[in-house]
C-alpha positions, 0 to 999 in steps of 0.5 A, spaced: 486 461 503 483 464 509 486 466 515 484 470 521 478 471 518 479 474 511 480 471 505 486 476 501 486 473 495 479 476 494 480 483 497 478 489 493 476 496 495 482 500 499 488 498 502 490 503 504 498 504 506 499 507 512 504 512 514 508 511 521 505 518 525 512 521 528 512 526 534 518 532 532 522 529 536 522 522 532 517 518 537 512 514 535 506 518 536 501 512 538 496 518 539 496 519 532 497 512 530 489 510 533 487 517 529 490 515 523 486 507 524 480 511 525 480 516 519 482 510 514 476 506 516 471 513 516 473 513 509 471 507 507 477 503 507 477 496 506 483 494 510 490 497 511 497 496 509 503 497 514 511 497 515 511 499 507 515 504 504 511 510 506 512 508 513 519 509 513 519 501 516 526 500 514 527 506 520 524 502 526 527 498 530 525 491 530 521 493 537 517 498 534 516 494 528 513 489 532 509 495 537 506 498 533 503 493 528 500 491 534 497 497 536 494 497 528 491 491 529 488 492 535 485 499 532 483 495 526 479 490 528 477 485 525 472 489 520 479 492 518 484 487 515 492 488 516 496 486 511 503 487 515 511 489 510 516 484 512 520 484 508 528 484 510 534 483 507 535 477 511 530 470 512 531 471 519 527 477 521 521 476 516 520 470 519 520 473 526 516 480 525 511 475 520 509 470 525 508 475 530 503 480 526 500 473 525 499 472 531 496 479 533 492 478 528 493 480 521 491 478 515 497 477 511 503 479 510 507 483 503 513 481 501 518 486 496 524 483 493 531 484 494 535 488 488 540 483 488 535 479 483 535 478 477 533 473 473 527 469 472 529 463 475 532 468 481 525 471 483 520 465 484 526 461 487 527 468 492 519 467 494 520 460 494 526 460 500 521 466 503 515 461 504 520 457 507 522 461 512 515 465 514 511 458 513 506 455 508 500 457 512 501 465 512 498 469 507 504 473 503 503 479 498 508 479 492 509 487 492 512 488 484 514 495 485 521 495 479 522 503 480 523 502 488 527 496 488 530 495 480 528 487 479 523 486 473 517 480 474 514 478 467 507 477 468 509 469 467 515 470 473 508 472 477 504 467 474 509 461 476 509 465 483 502 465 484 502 458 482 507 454 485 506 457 491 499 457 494 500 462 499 501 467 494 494 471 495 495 477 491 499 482 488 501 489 489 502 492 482 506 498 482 509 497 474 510 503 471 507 503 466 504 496 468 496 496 464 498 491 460 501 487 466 494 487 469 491 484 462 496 478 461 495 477 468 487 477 468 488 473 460 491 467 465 486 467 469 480 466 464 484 461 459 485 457 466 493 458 467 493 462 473 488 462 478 485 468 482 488 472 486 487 480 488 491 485 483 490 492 488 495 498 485 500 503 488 504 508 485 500 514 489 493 511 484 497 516 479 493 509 474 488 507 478 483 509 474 485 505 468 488 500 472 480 498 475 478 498 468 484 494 467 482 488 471 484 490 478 481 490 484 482 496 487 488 501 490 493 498 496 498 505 496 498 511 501 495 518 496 493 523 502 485 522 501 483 515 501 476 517 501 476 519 494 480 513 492 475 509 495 469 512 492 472 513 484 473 504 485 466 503 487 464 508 481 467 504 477 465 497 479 458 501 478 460 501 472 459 510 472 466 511 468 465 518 466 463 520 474 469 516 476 474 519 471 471 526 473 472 525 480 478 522 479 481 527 474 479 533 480 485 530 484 490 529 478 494 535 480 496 533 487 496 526 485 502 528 480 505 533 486 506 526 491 509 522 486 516 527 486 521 521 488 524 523 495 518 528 496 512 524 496 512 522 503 514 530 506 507 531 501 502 525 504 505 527 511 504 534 510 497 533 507 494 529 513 496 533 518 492 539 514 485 534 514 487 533 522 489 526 521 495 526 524 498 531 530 505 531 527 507 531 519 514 529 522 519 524 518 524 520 522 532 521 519 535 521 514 528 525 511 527 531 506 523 535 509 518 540 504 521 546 504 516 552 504 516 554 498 514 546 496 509 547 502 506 553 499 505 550 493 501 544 496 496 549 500 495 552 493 493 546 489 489 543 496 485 550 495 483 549 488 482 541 490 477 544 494 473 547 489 471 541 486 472 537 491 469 538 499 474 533 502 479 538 501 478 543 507 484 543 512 481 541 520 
């Protein structure tokens, strides 16, 4: 299913979540916003991921929502795909924030389920009325994230998505622990159960190593130094297990530090301000600001990463 140019379902590489830049004062800063698409594509990014958890979507208005994934996509072009979050308690707003990216651009859109789903028969029936809403004809990401929103997908519910609905073009695998769910997933594809789409992983790429091995094809999460997760995938596509493992092991510790629940966005912000990526590591309210303690803590680490790795240099 190709649309504005891009084929999702055979996406691979990194699909970075992007942060939403803030001024101290809890303006966009749209300054930062065109340096932040700038560095993602110097790193090698495939794409990029918009309006999901670590860009505090659920803080924008619905104006911003849709200015700032204008001015993205605008800044991506068309050698950077979009994928846009629109996920909204209500079908109303998805179907309007989607057809507008849409129209400005973007590759596709990502869909989380609400919390409220519990059943099986309840989650493809949730997708099915999405798909109603936003239209057959737009690309949608599942995003299977059950330590966030509390609902279980079985590799068979997903499967029965992927299937029913053909505009289901990939998954965000965010499972923990999920590395058998990348198997069952990749068994239907090969006994011709399921067909194929593209599997990119989140969970600040704490598995991503694994998973790769797993049958995924690549990251879609927001860890500050996507550059290296760029290269550890195409390591492992090279079939270079032990130099991607190595690589990957180095960023290990920062890794686990970012993956603190109610920490993690106060880390990526703080540690893509020190690499001169944004101006600001401000969040918007309610927010947990790293302490200085935390952000000693963080210094530290990022100076030992910088034995191993040169990418570890302040700006």
């Amino acid at each position: 299913m190709k649309v504005n140019g891009t084929d999702l379902s055979k996406a691979e590489g990194v699909y970075v979540i992007a942060a939403t830049p803030f001024h101290d004062d809890g303006r966009i800063d749209e300054k930062s916003t065109d340096s932040m698409v700038d560095f993602y594509r110097s790193c090698g990014c495939t794409g990029m991921t918009i309006l999901g958890v670590m860009g505090e979507a659920p803080k924008l208005s619905a104006e911003e929502s849709v200015a700032i994934s204008k001015q993205i996509i605008k800044r991506a072009g068309p050698s950077m795909p979009v994928i846009v979050g629109v996920s909204s308690p209500g079908f109303a707003n998805m179907q309007t924030l989607a057809k507008t990216v849409m129209d400005a651009g973007a590759a596709g859109v990502m869909i989380a389920p609400p919390n409220t789903l519990r059943t099986d028969d309840q989650i493809v029936g949730y997708y099915k009325q999405a798909v109603d809403a936003i239209g057959a004809d737009i690309p949608f990401v599942i995003q299977d994230f059950p330590l966030t929103f509390s609902v279980i997908m079985s590799p068979k519910v997903i499967r029965s998505i992927i299937q029913e609905l053909p505009s289901c073009v990939m998954l965000k695998h965010e499972d923990w622990p999920g590395l058998e769910k990348i198997s069952a997933l990749r068994g239907f594809e090969a006994d011709g159960s399921m067909r194929h789409v593209s599997i990119l992983c989140g969970n600040g790429g704490l598995f991503l190593d694994f998973e790769c091995e797993r049958g995924a094809d690549g990251a879609m999460t927001g860890y500050a130094f996507p550059d290296m997760l760029v290269e550890t995938v195409k390591l492992m596509k090279a079939g270079k297990r032990d130099a991607a493992h190595d690589l990957f092991d180095a960023h290990l510790p920062m890794i686990r530090y970012e993956q603190q629940p109610g920490a993690g966005l106060a880390v990526r912000k703080y540690l893509m301000k020190k690499r001169g990526v944004i101006a600001s590591d401000a969040q918007r309210k309610p927010s947990a600001p790293l302490s200085a303690k935390a952000r000693a803590e963080v210094d530290y680490l990022f100076d030992r990463l910088a034995k191993l790795d040169a990418r570890a240099k302040a700006a």
